[in-house]
Each structure stands twice: as C-alpha cells, then as structure tokens.
N, C-alpha and C positions, 0 to 999 in steps of 0.2 A: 504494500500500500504506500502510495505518494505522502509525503511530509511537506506541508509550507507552514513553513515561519509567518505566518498571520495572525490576529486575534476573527474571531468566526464567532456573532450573533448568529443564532437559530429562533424563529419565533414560531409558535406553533401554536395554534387556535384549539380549544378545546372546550366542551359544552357535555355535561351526562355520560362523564369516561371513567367515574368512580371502577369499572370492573377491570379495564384496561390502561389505565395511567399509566399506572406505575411499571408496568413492560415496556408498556410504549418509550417511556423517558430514558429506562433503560436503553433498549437498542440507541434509539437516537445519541444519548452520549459514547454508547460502545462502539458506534462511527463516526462521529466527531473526534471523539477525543483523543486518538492516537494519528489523527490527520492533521491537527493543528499545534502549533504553537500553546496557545489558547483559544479559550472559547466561553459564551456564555449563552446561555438556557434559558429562551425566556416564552412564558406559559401567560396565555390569557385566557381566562375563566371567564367563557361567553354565558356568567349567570346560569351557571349551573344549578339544578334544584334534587340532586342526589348529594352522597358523598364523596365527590371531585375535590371542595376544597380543605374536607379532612384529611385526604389522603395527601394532598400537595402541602399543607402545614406540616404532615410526617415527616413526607421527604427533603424539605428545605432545613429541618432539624440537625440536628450534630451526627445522628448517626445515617442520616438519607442522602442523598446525590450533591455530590458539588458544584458550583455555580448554575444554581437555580434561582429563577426570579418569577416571584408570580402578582401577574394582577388579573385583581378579582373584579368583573365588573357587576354593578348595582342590577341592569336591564340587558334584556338580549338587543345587541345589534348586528348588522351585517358582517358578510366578512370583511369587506375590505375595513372596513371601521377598525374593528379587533385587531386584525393586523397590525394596522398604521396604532393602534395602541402600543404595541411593543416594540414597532420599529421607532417612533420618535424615543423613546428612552434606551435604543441599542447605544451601544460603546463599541462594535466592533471596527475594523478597517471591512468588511462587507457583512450583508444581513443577508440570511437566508428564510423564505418565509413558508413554511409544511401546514400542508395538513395531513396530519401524522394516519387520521384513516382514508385518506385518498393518495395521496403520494409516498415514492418508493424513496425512503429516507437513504437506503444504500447506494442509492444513482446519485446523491450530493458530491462527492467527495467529484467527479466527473464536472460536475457545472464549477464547482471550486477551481479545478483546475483550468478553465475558461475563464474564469475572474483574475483568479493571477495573471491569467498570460496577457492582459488589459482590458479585456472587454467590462465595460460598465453596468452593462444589464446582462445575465442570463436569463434564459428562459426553459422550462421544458415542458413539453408536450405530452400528456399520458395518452397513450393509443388506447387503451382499455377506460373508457366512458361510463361515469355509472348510471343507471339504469332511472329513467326516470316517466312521468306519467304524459302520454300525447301531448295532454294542453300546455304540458310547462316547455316539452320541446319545439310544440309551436312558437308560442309564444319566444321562446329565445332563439329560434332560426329570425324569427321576424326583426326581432332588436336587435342581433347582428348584422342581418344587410343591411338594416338604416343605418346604422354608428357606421358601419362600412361605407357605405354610399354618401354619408356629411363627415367622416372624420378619415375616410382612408384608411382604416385600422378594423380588419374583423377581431375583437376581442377575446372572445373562443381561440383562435388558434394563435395570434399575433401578441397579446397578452395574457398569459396563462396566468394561475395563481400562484405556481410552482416557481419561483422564485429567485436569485439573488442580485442584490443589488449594493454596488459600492458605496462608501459614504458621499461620492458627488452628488450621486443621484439623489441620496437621503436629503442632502443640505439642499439642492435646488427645490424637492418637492416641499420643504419646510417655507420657501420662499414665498408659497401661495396661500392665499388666505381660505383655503378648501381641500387640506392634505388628502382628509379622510376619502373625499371622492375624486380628487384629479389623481391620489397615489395608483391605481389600475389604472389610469391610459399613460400618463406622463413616462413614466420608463419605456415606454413605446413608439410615443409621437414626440420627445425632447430633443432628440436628434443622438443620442444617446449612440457609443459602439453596444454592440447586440448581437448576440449569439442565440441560435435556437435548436436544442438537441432535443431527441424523442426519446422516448421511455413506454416501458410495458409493466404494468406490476395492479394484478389486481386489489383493488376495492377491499377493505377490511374489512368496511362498513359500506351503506347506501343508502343517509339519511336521506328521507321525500323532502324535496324543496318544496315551500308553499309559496304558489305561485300570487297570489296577492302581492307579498313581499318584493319577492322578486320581481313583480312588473310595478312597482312603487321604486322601488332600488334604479333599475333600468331608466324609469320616466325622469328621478334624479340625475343620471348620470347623462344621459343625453339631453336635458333642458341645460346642466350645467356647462357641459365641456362641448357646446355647439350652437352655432346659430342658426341653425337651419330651420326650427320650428318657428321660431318667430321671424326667421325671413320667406319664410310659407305667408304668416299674416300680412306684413307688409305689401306681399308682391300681389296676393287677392285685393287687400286695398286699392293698391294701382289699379289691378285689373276691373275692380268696380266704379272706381272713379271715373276713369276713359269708359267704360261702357253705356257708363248715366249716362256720361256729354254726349255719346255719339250718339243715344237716342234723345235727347234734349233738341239737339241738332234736327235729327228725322222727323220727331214732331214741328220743330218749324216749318221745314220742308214740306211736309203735309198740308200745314196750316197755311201753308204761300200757295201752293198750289193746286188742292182740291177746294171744292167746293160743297161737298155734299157730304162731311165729316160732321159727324156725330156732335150732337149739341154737350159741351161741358169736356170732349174728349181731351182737346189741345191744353186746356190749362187745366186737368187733371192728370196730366201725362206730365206737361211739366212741372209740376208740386210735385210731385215724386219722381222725378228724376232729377231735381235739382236740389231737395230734403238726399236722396240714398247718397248723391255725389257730392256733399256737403260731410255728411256722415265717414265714406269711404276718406276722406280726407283726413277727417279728426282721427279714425284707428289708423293711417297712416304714417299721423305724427307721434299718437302714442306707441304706437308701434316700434319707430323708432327711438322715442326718448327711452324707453327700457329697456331696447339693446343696449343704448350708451351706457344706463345705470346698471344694469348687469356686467357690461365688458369691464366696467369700472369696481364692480365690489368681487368678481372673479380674476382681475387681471394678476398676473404673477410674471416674474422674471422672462422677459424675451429671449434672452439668449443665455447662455451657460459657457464657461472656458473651459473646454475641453481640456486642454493642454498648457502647462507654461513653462517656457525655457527663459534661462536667463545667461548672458553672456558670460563664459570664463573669465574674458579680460574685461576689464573695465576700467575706461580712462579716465573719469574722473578719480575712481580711488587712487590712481597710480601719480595724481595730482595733490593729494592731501599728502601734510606735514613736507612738503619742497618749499625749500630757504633758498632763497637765491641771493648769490654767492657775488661779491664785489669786489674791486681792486682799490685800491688806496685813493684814486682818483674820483671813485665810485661808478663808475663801469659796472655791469656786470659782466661776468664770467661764465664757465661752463656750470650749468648749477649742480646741485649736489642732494640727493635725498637726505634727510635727516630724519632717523626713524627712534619713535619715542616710545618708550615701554610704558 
C-alpha cells in the first residue's frame, strides 16, 4: 500500500447506524490510517433517533478510536448540508467526503493518490446505483437534464458525492455566502483541475429517498446556482409585451379600415391589450430587479489562483542594505554590499 506524507480529513454522514458504527469506523480508519501521515475522523450525526450517538460518545473515549470528531446535529438535513458541516471544521491538507453505506471506503486510498499528484477535485463514480422507486428516478433524470441544459454540468455523473477535495477548493467555497448549496456544483463548475475514476462496490444499505425532499432540495439548488428560471419569466414578459402591441396595432388597423366591426369591439380590445402590455412590463422589471438582488446576495468569488510562483531572484532584495561607496572627493565608486546580521 502507497504512503503520503499528508494530513487526510474523512467526513462521513451518518443517521440510524447505532448496529453498524462502530465497524464501519473501524474499517475506515484501518484504511486510512496506514496510508497517511495523519488523518482525522470526522462523523456527522444527521439527528439520529436510535443509539448512534451513545455509541460515538464510547468510541471518542480513552479507550475507542483515535482522532474522532463528532457533531451531533439538532434536525435532519440534506446531504450536502451535513457534509459541508464537517468539511468547514476539516484541518486537513484534502477532505475526503463517504458515505460509508454507499461508497467503497477501500477505492480512497486511489482518489488520494490523484490529489497528491495535483488534481484539486477528485471525483468517483459508483457503477452499482442503489435501487430506488420510478417516481424518485423520474423525477431526478428530469433535474439533471435541466441543471444540464442551464449549468453545463449533469450532477449524477459530473458531481458525485464521492469525494475529495483540496483545501483550495475548501477556502474558495467558504468565499460564498451559500456553502451549504453551491459546495455540490462548485468543485465542478470553478474551473477546478478534476479527475474522475469509476468504482464498483455494492450498497450496504439502500435507504428510500423521499422524494418530497429531494424535489424541495433540487428546486433549491437550481433557483440558487442559475438563472434560467427567472430568465424563462422575463423573456415570456417580453414575449407578452410585443404581443399586446402587435395586437393593439391590428385593432387599429381594423378600426381604420373596416366598417362593419362590432359595436364596443375596438376599444374593448384595446383596454386589454394595453392593461396585459402594461402588466407584461411591470413582471419585466421585477423580473429583473430580483435577478440583480439574487446575483447580488449569491455572488461569490469570480475567479480563484490556481497556481503561484514566485521568482528565485529578486532585484529589489538584492538592492536592500547596499552603501554606496565614495572616494575622498566624494565620487562614488564601485559599491559594495554590506550585509547586516
């Protein structure tokens, strides 16, 4: 097995694992922990309502697992949430982020190796999919070709949950005022170096997603990290605005040129074509003004430095503490460094 000299967060989501914890932590440190340097453990208690967090007060004790760190949350929330709960308090030089019953903890040490060698984000891909009910797969084929279609990124395959991410990545997403929801797209769409390996490893488990959630979760993540729903509103605005006028227009038209048109038609056509294109206007502007106020309470760092080098030589240092040097006349001479302890 490969050794690197790094410090390795692990952050691993857990919710009603009281029967299985304490193996699971197991294994996960007895591959960690002869691959790294160091490493730390860290467990988030997605409000467990068994005994998960008796057994995790056991093991953080004098005689249970070493560098373990748990938080305990009040309320169930999403995964990404939970996640970014232990990734903002990681310490490591990369975080790695499991879910210890869907992903294959022994294919780590592999993605590891793709982080040392630079890559910023890894990712991995499990071929084996767990198993879940038509409506919830409808429903999430459907919210990945939109996020597809307005953000260029199917999330399924292009952002997995399966994880690691270097501290660049950590401090850039910290930059935005929406960790919790931009942490799943951002390591995908920031411009990020990115690796993507595949893996096989069945399912421990096959908790039912309840699809409520998840299509609450999804309608967050894509009102948040896009503008395409409300440039759907906008652009039906336009399209209703020019439609009033052009029928606005045709009833004039009418009204210049026939004769035999219905008593009250002409200016009951135009009351309502000039009220709906009056209307289409106003959703227009507010249309826009809540883009602005959303791009404005969502906006986060534009760009990120990938890289910095700095020159070996550097002239001005090779300019500090130089006395220059004079002849009796006061000339100067060839100068002379003078270097001071």
């Amino acid at each position: 097995m490969d050794f690197y000299p790094c410090f390795l967060s692990v952050v691993c989501i857990v919710r009603n694992q009281s029967q299985s914890i304490e193996q699971l932590l197991k294994e996960v440190t007895s591959v960690i922990g002869p691959t790294v340097s160091d490493y730390e453990l860290i467990i988030v208690d997605n409000a467990s309502e068994d005994d998960t967090i008796a057994i995790l007060k056991r093991l953080t004790g004098e005689q249970g697992l070493a560098n373990l760190q748990v938080y305990a949350l009040t309320k169930e929330v999403d995964a990404d949430a939970a996640a970014w709960v232990g990734m903002e308090s990681a310490l490591g030089d990369f975080v790695a982020v499991i879910d210890p019953l869907a992903d294959d903890i022994r294919f780590l040490p592999k993605m590891l190796d793709e982080a040392v060698r630079g890559a910023d984000v890894v990712f991995a891909n499990n071929q084996q999919i767990p198993v879940q009910t038509w409506p919830y797969r409808a429903a999430s084929s459907l919210f990945n070709t939109l996020y597809s279609r307005f953000n260029g990124v199917h999330l399924a395959k292009e952002a997995p949950s399966y994880r690691i991410l270097s501290k660049t990545v950590i401090n850039f997403i910290l930059q935005h005022p929406q960790p919790t929801i931009s942490y799943r797209h951002l390591p995908a769409t920031g411009g990020f170096a990115r690796v993507y390996l595949d893996c096989s490893a069945t399912p421990k488990s096959c908790p039912k997603k309840r699809l409520g959630d998840s299509i609450d979760r999804g309608m967050r993540l894509l009102l948040s990290t896009t503008q395409a729903p409300m440039r759907m509103v906008t652009g039906l605005s336009i399209f209703g605005a020019i439609a009033n006028l052009v029928y606005g227009i045709y009833v004039t038209i009418i009204a210049l040129l026939k004769t035999d048109v219905a008593p009250g038609w002409v200016s009951l056509s135009l009351q309502q074509s000039g009220m709906f294109f009056l209307i289409s206007l106003v959703l227009l502007v507010l249309g826009e003004y809540i883009l602005n106020m959303v791009s404005l309470s969502n906006e986060g760092p534009r760009y990120h430095v990938a890289q910095e080098f700095t020159s070996a030589r550097m002239t001005r240092l090779e300019k500090l503490n130089i006395e220059e040097v004079t002849d009796r006349t006061g000339k100067p001479v060839v100068p002379a460094s003078k270097w001071t302890s």
